[in-house]
mmCIF file of the C-alpha atoms, coordinates in Angstrom:
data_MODEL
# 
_entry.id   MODEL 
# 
loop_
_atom_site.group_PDB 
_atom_site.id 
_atom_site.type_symbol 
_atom_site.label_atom_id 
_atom_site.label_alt_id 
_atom_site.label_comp_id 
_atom_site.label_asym_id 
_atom_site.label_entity_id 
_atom_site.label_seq_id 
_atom_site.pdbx_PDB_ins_code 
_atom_site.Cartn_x 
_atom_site.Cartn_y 
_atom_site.Cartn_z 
_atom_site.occupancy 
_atom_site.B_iso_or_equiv 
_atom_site.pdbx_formal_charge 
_atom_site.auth_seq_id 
_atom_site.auth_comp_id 
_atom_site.auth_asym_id 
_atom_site.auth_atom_id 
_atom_site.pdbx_PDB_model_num 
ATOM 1   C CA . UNK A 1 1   ? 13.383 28.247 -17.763 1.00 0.00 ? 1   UNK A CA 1 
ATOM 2   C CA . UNK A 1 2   ? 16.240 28.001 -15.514 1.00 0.00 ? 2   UNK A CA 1 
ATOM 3   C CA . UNK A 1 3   ? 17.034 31.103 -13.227 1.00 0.00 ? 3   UNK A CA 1 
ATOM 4   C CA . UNK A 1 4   ? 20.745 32.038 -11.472 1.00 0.00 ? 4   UNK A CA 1 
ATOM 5   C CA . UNK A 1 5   ? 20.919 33.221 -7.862  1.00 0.00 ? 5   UNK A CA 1 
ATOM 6   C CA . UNK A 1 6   ? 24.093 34.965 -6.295  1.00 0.00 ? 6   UNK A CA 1 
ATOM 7   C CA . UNK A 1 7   ? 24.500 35.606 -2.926  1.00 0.00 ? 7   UNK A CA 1 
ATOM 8   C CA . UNK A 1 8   ? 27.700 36.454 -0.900  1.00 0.00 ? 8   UNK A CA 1 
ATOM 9   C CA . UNK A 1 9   ? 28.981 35.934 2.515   1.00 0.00 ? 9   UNK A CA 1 
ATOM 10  C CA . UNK A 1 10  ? 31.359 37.257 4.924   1.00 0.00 ? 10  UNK A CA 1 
ATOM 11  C CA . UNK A 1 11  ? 33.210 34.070 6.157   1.00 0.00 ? 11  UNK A CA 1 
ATOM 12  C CA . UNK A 1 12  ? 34.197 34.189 10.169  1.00 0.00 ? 12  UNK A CA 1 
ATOM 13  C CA . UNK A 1 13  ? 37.791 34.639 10.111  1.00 0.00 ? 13  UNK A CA 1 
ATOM 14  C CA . UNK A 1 14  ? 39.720 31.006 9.053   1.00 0.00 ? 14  UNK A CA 1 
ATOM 15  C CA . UNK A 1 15  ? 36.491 29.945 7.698   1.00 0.00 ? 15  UNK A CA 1 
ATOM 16  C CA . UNK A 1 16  ? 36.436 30.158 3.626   1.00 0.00 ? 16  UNK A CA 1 
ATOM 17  C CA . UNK A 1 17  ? 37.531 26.784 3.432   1.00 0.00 ? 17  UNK A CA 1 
ATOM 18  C CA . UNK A 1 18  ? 34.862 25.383 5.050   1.00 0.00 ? 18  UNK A CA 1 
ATOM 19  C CA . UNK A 1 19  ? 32.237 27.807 3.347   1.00 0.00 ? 19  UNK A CA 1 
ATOM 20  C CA . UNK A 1 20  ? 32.899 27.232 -0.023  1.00 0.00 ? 20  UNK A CA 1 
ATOM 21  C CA . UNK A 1 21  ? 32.936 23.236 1.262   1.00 0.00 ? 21  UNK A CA 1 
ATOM 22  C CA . UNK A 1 22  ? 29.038 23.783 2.764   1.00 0.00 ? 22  UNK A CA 1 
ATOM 23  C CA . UNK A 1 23  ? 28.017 25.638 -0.500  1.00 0.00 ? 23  UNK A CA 1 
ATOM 24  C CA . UNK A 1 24  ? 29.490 22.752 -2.679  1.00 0.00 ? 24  UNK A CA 1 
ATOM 25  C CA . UNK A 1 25  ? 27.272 20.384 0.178   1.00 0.00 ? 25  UNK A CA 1 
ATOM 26  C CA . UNK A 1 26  ? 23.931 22.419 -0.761  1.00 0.00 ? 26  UNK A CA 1 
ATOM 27  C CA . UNK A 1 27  ? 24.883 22.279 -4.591  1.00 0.00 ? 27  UNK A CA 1 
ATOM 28  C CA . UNK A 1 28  ? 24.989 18.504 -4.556  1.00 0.00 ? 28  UNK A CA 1 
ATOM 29  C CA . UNK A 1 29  ? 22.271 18.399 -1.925  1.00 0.00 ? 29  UNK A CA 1 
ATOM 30  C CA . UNK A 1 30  ? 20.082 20.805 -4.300  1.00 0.00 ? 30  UNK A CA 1 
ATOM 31  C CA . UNK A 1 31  ? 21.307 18.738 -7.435  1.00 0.00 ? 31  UNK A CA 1 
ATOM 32  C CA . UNK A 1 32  ? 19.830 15.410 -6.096  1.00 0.00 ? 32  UNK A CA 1 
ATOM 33  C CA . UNK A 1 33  ? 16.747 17.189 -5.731  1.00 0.00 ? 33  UNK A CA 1 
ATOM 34  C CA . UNK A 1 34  ? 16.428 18.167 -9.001  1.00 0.00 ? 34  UNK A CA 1 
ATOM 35  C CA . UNK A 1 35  ? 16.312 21.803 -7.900  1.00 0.00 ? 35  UNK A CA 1 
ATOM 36  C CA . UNK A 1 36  ? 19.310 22.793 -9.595  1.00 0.00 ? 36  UNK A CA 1 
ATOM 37  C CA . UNK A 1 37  ? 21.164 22.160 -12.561 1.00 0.00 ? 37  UNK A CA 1 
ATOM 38  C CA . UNK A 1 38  ? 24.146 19.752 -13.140 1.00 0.00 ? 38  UNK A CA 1 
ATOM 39  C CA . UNK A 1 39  ? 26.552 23.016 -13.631 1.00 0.00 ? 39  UNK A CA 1 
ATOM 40  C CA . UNK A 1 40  ? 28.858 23.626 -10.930 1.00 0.00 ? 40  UNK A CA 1 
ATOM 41  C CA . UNK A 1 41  ? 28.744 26.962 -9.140  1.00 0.00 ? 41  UNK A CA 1 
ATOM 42  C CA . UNK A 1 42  ? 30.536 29.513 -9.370  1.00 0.00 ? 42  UNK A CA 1 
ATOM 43  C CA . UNK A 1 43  ? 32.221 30.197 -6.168  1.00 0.00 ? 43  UNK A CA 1 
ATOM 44  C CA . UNK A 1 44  ? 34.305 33.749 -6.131  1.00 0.00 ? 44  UNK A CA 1 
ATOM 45  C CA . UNK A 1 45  ? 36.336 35.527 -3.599  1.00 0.00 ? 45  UNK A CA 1 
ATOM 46  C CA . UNK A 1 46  ? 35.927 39.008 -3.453  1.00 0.00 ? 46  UNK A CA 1 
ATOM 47  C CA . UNK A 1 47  ? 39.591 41.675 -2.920  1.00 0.00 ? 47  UNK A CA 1 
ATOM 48  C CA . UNK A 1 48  ? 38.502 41.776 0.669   1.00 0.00 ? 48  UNK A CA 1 
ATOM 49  C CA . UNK A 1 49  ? 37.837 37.878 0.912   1.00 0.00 ? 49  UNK A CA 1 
ATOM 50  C CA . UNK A 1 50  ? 34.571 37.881 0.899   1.00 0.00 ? 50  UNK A CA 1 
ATOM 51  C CA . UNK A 1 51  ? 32.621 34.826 -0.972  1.00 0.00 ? 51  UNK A CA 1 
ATOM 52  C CA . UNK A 1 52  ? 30.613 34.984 -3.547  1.00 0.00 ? 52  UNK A CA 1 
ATOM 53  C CA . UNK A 1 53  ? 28.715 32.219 -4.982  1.00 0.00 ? 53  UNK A CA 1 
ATOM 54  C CA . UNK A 1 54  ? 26.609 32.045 -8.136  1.00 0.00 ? 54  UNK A CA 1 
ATOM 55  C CA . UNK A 1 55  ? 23.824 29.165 -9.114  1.00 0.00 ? 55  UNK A CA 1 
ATOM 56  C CA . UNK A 1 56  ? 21.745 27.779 -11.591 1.00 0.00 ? 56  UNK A CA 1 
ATOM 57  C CA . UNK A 1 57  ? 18.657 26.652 -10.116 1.00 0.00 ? 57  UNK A CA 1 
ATOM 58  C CA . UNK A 1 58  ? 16.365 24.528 -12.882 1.00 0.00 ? 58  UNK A CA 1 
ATOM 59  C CA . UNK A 1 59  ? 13.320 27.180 -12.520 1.00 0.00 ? 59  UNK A CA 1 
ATOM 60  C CA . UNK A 1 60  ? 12.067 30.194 -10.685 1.00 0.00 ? 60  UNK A CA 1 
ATOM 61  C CA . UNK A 1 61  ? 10.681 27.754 -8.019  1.00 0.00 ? 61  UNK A CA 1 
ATOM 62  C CA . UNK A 1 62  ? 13.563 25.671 -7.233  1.00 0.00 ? 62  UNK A CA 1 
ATOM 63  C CA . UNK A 1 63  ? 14.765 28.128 -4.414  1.00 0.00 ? 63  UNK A CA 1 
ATOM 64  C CA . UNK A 1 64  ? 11.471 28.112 -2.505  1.00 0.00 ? 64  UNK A CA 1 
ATOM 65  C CA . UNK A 1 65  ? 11.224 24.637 -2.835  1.00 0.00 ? 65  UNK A CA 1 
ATOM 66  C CA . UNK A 1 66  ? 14.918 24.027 -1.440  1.00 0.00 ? 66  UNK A CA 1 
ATOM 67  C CA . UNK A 1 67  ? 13.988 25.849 1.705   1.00 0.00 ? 67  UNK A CA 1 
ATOM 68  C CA . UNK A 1 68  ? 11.574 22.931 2.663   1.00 0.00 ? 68  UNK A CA 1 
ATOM 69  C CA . UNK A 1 69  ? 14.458 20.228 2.139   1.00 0.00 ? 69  UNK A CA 1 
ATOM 70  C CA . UNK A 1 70  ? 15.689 19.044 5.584   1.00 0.00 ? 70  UNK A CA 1 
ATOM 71  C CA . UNK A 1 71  ? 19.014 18.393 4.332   1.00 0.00 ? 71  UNK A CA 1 
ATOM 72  C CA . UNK A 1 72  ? 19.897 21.666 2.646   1.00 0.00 ? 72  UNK A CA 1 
ATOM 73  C CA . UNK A 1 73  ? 18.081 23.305 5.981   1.00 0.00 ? 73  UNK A CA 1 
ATOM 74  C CA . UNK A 1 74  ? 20.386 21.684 7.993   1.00 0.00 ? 74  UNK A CA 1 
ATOM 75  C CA . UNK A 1 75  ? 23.916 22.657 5.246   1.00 0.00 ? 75  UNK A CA 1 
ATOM 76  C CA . UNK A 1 76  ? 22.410 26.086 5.187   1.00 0.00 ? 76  UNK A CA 1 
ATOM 77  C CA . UNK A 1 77  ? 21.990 26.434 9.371   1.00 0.00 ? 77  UNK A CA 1 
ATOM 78  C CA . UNK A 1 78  ? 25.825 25.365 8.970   1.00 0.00 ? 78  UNK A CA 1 
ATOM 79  C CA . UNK A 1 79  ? 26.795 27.554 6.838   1.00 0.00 ? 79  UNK A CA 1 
ATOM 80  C CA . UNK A 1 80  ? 25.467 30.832 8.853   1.00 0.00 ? 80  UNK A CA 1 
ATOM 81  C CA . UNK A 1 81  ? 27.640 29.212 11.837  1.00 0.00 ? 81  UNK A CA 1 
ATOM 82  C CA . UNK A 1 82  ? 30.765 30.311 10.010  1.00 0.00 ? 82  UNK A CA 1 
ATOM 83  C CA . UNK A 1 83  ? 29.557 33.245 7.862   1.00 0.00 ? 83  UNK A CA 1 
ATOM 84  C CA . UNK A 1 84  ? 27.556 35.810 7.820   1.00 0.00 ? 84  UNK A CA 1 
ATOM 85  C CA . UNK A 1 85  ? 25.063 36.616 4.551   1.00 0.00 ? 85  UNK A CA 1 
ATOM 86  C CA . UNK A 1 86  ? 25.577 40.197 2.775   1.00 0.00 ? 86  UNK A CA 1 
ATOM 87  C CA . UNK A 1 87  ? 24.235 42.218 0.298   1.00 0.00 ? 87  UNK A CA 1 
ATOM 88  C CA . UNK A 1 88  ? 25.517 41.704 -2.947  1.00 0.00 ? 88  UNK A CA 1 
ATOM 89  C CA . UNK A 1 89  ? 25.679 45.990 -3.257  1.00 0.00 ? 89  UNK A CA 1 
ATOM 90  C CA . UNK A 1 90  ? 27.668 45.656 -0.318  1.00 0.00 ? 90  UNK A CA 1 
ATOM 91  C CA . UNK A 1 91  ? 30.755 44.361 -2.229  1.00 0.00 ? 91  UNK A CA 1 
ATOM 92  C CA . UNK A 1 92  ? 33.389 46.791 -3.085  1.00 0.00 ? 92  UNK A CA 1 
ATOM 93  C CA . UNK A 1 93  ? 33.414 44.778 -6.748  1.00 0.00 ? 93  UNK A CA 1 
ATOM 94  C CA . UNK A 1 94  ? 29.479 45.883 -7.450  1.00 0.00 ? 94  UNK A CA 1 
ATOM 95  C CA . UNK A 1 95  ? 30.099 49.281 -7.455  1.00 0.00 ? 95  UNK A CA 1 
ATOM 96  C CA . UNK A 1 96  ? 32.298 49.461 -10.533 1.00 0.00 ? 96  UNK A CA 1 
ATOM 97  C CA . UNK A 1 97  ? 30.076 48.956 -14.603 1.00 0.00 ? 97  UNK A CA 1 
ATOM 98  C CA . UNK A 1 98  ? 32.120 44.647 -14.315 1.00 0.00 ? 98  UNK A CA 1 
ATOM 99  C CA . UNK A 1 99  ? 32.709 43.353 -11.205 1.00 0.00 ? 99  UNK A CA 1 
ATOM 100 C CA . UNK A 1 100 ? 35.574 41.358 -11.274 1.00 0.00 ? 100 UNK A CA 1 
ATOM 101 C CA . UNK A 1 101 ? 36.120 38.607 -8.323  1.00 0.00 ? 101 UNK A CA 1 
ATOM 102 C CA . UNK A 1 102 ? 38.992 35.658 -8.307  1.00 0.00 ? 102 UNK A CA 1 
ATOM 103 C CA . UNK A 1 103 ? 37.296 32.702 -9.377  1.00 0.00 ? 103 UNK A CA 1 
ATOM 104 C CA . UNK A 1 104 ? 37.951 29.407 -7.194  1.00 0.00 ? 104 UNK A CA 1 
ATOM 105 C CA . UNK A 1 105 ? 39.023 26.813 -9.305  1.00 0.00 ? 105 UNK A CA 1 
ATOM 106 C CA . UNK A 1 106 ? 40.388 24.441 -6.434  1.00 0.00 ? 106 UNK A CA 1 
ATOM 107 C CA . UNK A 1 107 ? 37.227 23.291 -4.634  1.00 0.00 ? 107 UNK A CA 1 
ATOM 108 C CA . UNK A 1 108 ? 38.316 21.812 -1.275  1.00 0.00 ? 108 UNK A CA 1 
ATOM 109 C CA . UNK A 1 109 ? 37.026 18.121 -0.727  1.00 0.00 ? 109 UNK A CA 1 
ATOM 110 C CA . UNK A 1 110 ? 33.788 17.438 0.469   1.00 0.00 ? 110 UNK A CA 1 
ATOM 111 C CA . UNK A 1 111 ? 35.440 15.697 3.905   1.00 0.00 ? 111 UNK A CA 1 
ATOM 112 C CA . UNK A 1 112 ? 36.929 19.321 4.794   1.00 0.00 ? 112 UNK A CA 1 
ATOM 113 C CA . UNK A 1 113 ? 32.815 20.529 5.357   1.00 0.00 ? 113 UNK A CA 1 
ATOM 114 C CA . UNK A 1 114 ? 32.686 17.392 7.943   1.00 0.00 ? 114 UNK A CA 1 
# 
């Protein structure tokens, strides 16, 4: 059975780009493993530009496995140079009964990570 995980992260000022970029990296990274399914992410922006990025990982073990890849290691050690992780309650968004965030539809290439 296939399981979602949502995290969020403060992106470094002039930095979103290149975190939704990394998080599209680790998708396709995760994908070739075969520790996530073949549908895209869902990669949000919160009102106060905060990111927010939901996946489908193939099972409730795909996550711990990912954390022994090298490659998504490395996309992941990236990523917290230009962002910082939060807590998902920390979002203005989760405190109302839907939590509404603008959905990113234009995915910046994969070169813009590099």
């Amino acid at each position: 059975m296939s399981t979602s995980i949502i995290v969020g992260y403060r992106p470094f000022p002039g930095r979103t780009d290149l975190v939704v970029s990394i998080l599209l990296e680790i998708y396709e990274a995760m994908q070739r493993a075969g520790l996530i399914t073949a549908r895209r992410p869902w990669i949000m922006r919160s009102e106060d530009g905060n990111v927010v990025a939901a996946f489908e990982m193939t099972d409730q073990y795909s996550f711990a496995a990912s954390e022994k890849l090298r490659e998504v290691s490395v996309l992941r050690a990236r990523l917290m140079g230009v962002a910082e992780r939060l807590p998902l309650a920390s979002l203005a968004e989760s405190g109302q009964p839907y939590a509404e965030f603008e959905t990113t539809t234009e995915y910046p290439t994969a070169s813009a990570a590099r």
